[in-house]
C-alpha positions, 0 to 999 in steps of 0.5 A: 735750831740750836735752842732746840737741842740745848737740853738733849743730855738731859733727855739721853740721860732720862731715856738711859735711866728709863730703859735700865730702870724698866729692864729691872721690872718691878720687883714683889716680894713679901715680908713675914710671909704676909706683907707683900711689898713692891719695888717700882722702875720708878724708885729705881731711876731715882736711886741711880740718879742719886748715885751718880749726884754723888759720883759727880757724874751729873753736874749742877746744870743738868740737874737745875735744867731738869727741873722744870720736866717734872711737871711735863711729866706729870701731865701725861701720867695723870691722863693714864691714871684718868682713863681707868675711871670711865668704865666704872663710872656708875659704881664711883658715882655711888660713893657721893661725897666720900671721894670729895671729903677724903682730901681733909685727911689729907691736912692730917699731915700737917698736925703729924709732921710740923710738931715733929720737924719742929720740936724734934729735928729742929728744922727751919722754915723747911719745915713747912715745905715738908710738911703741908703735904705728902710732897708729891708732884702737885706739892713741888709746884705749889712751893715751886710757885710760892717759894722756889725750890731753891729756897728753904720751903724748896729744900723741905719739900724735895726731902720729903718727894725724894724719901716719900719716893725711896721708902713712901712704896714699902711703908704703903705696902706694909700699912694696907696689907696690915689694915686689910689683915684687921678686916674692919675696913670696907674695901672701897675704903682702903682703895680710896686710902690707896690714892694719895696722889703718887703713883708708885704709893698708890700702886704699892698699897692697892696690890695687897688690897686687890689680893685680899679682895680679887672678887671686887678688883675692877671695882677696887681699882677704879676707886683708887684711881679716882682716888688718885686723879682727886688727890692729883686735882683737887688736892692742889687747891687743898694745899695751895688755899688750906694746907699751906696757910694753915702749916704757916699759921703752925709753924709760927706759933710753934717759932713764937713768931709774928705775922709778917705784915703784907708789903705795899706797892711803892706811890 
């Protein structure tokens, strides 16, 4: 019985950071009087949570028990992203292949951000954690599994979750109001953009989406949201079988460094 309650600080803090974060509501407010940007209870949990690490007010333990909720937590949020799919599922059949072959874009991240943290910042093997992905939920397992989150790997791919997750919104609310501006993109195709994979970017680039096109909202979002449960699914074997091989492959050849050879089970 005393096993059961051995984490219920951690559960009393999340519910406390919750209910503040969701009395502060989502927050839109435009920029330039032409880009709308939303702020999300999400970003704000993240930023108390921050402050009170710095504070000293959560010690190491709770934050190291913590971690293994995430992935918990992500379960529930991909079946809510999920139920949006089924009234639309005739006119998210149409696109074909798109939706599939969208994840390769996926790999872009790799070619963008390894030559950068590499060259410019300098950066270890934290490079590859950052890098092989957007650092989302489904990357934090991958290295999780792979490597730990203690590790180096683990490190680079927390930066990236925790920036993606304070600036990820505002710079996906910037870049699709801006593409929708330019007209030279299909609708669909900005809502299947929209869904990378983390919830508060794709509801932060959908919006200006749905607002430049209000005819074709029901359609828009279900294409984002089947976006996103792809991004969720099949980008983790994306990630596990092609981005991670890959940025390792990179990042050696940028180090001048050797494969390393495969160990041997002891006779």
């Amino acid at each position: 019985m005393k096993d059961l309650f051995k984490d219920w600080r951690v559960h009393v803090l999340c519910l406390a950071l919750t209910v503040v974060a969701e009395l502060i509501a989502t927050q839109k407010f435009t920029l330039f009087g032409k880009f709308g940007v939303s702020l999300f209870p999400m970003l704000y949990a993240l930023i108390l949570g921050i402050l009170l690490a710095i504070f000293k007010a959560i010690p190491k333990s709770m934050m190291e028990t913590a971690s293994p909720y995430i992935g918990i937590s992500v379960m529930f949020l991909t079946a809510k992203v999920s139920a949006s799919i089924g009234p639309n599922l005739e006119a998210i059949l149409k696109a074909g292949p798109a939706l599939i072959l969208q994840e390769f874009g996926n790999l872009g991240t790799i070619f963008f951000a390894l030559p950068v943290a590499v060259f410019v910042f300098k950066m270890g093997r934290a490079a590859v954690g950052c890098s092989f992905s957007i650092s989302r939920e489904g990357s934090l397992a991958i290295i999780g599994d792979l490597y730990g989150l203690d590790s180096e790997e683990g490190q680079g791919v927390m930066g990236g979750y925790i920036t993606g997750t304070l600036l990820g919104t505002l710079f996906n609310g910037l870049m699709a109001s801006l593409l929708c501006s330019l007209g030279i993109f299909h609708p669909y195709s900005l809502a299947m953009a929209a869904g990378t994979g983390s919830a508060s970017m794709m509801s932060a680039a959908l919006a200006p989406v749905v607002d430049a096109f209000p005819e074709m909202a029901e359609q828009v979002e279900a294409y984002a949201a089947t976006s996103q449960v792809l991004s969720s699914v099949d980008g983790l074997y994306m990630g596990l079988f092609l981005a991670i091989p890959i940025t390792n492959w990179l990042y050696r050849i940028f180090k001048g460094e050797k494969k390393p050879e495969k160990k041997t089970a002891a006779k």
